[in-house]
Backbone bond lengths (Angstrom), bond angles and torsions (degrees), N, CA, C in turn:
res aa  C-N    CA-C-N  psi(-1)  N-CA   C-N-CA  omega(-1)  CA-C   N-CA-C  phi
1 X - - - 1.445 - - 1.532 110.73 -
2 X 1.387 124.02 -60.27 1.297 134.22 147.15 1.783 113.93 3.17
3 X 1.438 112.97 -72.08 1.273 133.64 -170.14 1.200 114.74 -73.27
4 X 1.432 109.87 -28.03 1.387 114.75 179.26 1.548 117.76 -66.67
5 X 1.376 96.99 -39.14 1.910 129.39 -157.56 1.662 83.54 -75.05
6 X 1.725 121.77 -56.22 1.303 114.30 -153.52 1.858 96.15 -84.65
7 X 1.209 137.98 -1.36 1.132 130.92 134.73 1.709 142.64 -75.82
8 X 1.174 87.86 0.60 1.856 92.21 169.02 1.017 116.72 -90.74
9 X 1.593 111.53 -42.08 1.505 117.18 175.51 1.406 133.83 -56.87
10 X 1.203 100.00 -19.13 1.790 122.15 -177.88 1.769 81.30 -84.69
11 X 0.827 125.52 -98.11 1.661 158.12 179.87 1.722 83.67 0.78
12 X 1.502 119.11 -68.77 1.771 115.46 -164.74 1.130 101.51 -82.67
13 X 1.291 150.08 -8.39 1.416 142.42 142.85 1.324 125.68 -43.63
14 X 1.488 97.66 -59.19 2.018 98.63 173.75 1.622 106.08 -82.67
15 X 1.246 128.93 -1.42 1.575 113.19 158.36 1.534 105.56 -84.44
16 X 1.127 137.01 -30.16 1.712 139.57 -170.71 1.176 85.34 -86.06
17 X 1.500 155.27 -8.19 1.666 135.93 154.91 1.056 122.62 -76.48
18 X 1.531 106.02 -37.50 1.379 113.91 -163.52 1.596 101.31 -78.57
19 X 1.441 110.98 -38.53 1.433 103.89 175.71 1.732 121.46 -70.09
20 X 0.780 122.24 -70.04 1.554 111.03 145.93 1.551 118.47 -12.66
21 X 0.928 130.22 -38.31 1.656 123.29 -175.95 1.716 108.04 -87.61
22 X 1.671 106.56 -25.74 1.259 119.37 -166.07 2.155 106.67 -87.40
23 X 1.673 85.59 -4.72 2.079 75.59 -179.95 1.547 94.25 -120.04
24 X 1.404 127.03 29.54 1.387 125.23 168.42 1.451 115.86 -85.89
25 X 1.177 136.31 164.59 1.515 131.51 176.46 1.432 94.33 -81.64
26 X 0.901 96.69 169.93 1.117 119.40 -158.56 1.562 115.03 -118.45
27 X 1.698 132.22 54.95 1.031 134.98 -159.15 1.821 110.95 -82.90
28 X 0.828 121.15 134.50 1.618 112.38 170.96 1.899 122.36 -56.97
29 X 1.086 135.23 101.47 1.305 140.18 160.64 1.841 112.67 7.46
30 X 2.009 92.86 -47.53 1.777 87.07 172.32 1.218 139.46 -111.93
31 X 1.822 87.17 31.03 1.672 103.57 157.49 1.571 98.82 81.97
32 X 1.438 129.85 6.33 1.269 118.87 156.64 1.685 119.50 -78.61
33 X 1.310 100.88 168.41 1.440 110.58 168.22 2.040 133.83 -27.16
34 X 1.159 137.19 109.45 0.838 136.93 175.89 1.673 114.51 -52.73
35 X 1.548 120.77 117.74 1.159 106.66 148.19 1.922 128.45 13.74
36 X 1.709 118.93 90.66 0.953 139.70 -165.49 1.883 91.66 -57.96
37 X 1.909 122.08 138.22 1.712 111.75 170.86 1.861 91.81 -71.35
38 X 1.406 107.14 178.38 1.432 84.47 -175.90 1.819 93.79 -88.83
39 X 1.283 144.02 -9.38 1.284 129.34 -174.21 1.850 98.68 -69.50
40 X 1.322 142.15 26.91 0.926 153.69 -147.89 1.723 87.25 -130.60
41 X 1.412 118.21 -64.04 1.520 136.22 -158.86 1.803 88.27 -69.06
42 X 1.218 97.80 152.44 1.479 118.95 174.25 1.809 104.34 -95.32
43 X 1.396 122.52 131.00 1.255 133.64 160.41 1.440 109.82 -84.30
44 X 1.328 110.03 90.12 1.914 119.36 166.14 1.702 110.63 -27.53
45 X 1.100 123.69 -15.77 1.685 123.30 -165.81 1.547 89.73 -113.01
46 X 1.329 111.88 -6.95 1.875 92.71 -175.27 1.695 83.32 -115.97
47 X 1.141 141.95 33.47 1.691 139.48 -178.57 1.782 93.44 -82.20
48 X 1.669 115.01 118.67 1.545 96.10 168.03 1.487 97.71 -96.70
49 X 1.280 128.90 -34.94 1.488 128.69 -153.84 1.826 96.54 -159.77
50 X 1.518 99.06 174.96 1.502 116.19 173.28 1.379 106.93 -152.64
51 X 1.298 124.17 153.48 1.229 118.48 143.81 1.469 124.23 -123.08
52 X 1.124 112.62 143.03 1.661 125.88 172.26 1.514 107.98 -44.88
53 X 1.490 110.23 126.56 1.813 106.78 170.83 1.788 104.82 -105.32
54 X 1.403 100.75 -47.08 0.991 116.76 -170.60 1.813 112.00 -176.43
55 X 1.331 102.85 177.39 1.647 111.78 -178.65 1.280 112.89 -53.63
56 X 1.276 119.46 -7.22 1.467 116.61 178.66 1.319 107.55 -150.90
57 X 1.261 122.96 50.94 1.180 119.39 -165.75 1.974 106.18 -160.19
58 X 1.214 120.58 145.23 1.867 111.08 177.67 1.515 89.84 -166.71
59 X 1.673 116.81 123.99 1.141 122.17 164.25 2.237 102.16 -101.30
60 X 1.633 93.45 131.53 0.989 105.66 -150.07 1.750 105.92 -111.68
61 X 1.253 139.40 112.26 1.315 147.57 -151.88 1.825 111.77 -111.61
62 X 1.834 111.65 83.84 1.223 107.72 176.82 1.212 120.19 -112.45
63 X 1.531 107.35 74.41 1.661 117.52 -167.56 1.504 118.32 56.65
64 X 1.419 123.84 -124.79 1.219 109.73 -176.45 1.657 125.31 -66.10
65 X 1.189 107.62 -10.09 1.763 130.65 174.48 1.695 109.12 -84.41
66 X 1.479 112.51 107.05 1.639 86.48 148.92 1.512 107.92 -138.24
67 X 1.753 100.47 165.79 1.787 108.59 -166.13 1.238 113.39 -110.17
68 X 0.873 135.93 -155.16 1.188 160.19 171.90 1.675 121.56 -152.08
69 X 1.154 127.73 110.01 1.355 134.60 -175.17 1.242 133.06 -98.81
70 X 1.430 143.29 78.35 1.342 118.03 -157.59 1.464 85.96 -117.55
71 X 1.874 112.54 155.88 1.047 126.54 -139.04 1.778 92.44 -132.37
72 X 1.246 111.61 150.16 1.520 114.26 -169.64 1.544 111.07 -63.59
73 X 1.273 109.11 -27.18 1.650 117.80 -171.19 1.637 116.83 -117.52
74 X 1.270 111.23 150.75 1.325 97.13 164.31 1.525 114.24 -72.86
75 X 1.407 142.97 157.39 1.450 158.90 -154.91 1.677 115.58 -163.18
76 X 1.463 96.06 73.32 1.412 120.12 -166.08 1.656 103.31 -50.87
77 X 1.734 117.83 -62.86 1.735 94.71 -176.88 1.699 102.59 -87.88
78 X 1.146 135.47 99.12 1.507 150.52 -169.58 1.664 88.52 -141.12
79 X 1.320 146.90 -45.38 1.056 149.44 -176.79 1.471 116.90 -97.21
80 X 1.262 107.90 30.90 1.315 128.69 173.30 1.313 118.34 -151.70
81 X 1.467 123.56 -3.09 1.468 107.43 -170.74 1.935 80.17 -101.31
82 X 2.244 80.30 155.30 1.405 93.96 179.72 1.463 109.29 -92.57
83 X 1.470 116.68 22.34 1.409 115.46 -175.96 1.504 118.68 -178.70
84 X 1.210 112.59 145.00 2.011 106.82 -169.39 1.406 96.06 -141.71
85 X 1.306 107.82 175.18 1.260 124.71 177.20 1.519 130.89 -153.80
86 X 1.684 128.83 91.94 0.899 122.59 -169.04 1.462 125.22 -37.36
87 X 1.449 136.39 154.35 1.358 136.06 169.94 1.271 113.47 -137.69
88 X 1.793 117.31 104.14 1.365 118.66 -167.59 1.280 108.70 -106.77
89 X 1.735 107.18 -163.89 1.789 90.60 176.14 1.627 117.37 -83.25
90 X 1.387 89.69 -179.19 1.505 110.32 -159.84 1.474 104.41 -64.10
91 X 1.044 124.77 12.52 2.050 119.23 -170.83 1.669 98.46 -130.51
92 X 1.140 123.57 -55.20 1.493 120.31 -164.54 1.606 86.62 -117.53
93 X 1.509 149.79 -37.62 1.060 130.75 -173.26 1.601 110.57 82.71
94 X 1.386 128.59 -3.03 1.362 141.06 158.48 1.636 119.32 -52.00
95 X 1.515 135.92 104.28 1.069 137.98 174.31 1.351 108.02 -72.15
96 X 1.559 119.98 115.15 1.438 126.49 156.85 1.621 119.57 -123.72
97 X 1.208 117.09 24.70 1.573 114.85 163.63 1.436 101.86 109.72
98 X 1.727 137.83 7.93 1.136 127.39 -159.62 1.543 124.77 -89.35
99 X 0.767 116.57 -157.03 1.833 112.30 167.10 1.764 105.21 -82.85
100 X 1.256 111.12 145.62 1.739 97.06 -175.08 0.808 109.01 96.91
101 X 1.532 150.32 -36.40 1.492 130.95 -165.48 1.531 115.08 -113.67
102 X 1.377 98.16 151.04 1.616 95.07 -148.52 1.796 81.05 -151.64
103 X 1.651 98.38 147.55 1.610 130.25 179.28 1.820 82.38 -94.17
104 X 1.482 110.97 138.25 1.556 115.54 179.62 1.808 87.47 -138.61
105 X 1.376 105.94 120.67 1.428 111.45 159.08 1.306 110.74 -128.63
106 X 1.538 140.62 -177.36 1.252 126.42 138.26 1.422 120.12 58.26
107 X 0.901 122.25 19.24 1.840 132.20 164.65 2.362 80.52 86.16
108 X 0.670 93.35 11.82 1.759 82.24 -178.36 1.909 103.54 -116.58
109 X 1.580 94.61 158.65 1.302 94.52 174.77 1.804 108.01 -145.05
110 X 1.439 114.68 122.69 1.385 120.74 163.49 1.129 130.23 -88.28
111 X 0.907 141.21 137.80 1.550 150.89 -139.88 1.544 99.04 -118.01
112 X 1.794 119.13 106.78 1.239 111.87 175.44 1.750 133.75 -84.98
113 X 0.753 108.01 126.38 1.434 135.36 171.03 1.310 122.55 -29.45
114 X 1.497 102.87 -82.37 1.455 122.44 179.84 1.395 119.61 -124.08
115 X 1.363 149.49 -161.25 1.190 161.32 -164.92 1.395 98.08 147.74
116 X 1.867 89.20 107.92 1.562 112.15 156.09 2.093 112.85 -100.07
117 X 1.314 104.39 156.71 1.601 91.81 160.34 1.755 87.07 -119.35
118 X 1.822 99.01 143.74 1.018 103.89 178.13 1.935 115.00 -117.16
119 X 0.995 114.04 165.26 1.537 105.00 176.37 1.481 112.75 -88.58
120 X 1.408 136.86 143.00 1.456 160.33 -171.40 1.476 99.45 -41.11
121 X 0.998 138.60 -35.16 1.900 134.99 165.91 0.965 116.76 -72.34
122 X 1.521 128.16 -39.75 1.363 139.66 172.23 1.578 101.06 -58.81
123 X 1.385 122.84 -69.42 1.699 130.91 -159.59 1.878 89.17 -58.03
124 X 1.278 138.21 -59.51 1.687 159.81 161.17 1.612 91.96 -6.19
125 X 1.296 95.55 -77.81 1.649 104.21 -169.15 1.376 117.11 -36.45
126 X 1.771 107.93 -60.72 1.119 126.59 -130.38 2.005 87.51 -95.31
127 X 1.693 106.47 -34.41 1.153 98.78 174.96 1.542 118.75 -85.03
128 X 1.210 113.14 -1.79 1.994 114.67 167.67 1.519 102.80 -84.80
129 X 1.094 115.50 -21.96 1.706 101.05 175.66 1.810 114.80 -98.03
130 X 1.297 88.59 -11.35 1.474 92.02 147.18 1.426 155.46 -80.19
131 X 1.917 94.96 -24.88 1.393 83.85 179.89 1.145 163.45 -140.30
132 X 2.058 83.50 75.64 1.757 114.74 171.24 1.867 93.85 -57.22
133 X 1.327 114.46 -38.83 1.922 97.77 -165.14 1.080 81.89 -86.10
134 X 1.169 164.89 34.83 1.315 156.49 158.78 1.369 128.41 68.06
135 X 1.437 131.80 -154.95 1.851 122.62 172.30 1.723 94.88 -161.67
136 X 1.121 92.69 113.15 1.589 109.46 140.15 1.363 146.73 -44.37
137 X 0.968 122.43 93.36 1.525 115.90 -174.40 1.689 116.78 -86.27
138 X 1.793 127.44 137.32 0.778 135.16 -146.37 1.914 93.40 -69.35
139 X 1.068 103.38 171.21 1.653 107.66 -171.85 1.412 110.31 82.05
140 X 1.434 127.15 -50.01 1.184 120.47 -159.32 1.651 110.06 -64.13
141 X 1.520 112.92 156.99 1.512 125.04 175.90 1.613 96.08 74.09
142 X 1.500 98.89 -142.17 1.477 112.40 -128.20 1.744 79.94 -79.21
């Protein structure tokens, strides 16, 4: 009985850590981004429009959702193609910033970076000071 007792006590200690360790966020060690929720990820079938920010940059318009996209590379004709196409992962096809997903326009493909969702004043701002290069709306071109 003894032996039993001085093994339980060990035993509900490392379950009361482990649970405790298991409702913490979950930040990465090198200070990057946590695991995107997926209402975070963009649905390619709910894309109405985008606009061009820059070579590494696409504010992205999915109805009541919009993002912000910045992309690992610069992607010199991105402000010229008349048409893109998100590329998410292989199960839901949802872009949230991961390895694998890539902006495809123009026989080219950029490899995204990040995925923010931003709120409707934020996307406003950022797309009125944008748009001398103008905005693309999804469907259009090729």
């Amino acid at each position: 009985m003894r032996h039993a007792l001085a093994l339980a006590l060990p035993l509900a200690a490392a379950t009361a850590l482990l649970a405790g360790c298991a409702t913490q966020a979950t930040t990465p060690p090198d200070g990057s981004a946590a695991v995107p929720h997926p209402v975070e990820c963009i649905d390619p079938s709910l894309v109405r429009g985008w606009v061009y920010v820059d070579d590494e940059q696409l504010l992205v318009d999915a109805g009541r959702r919009k993002y912000r996209v910045r992309l690992a590379e610069r992607c010199f004709a991105l402000g010229t193609s008349p048409g893109l196409v998100f590329k998410g992962d292989h199960v839901s096809n949802r872009v949230c910033g991961h390895a694998g997903e890539y902006v495809v326009f123009a026989h080219e493909r950029c490899r995204i970076h990040r995925v923010e969702r931003i709120d409707d004043e934020t996307y406003g701002k950022l797309r009125d000071a944008n748009r001398a290069r103008g905005e693309v709306r999804a469907g259009q071109g090729d």
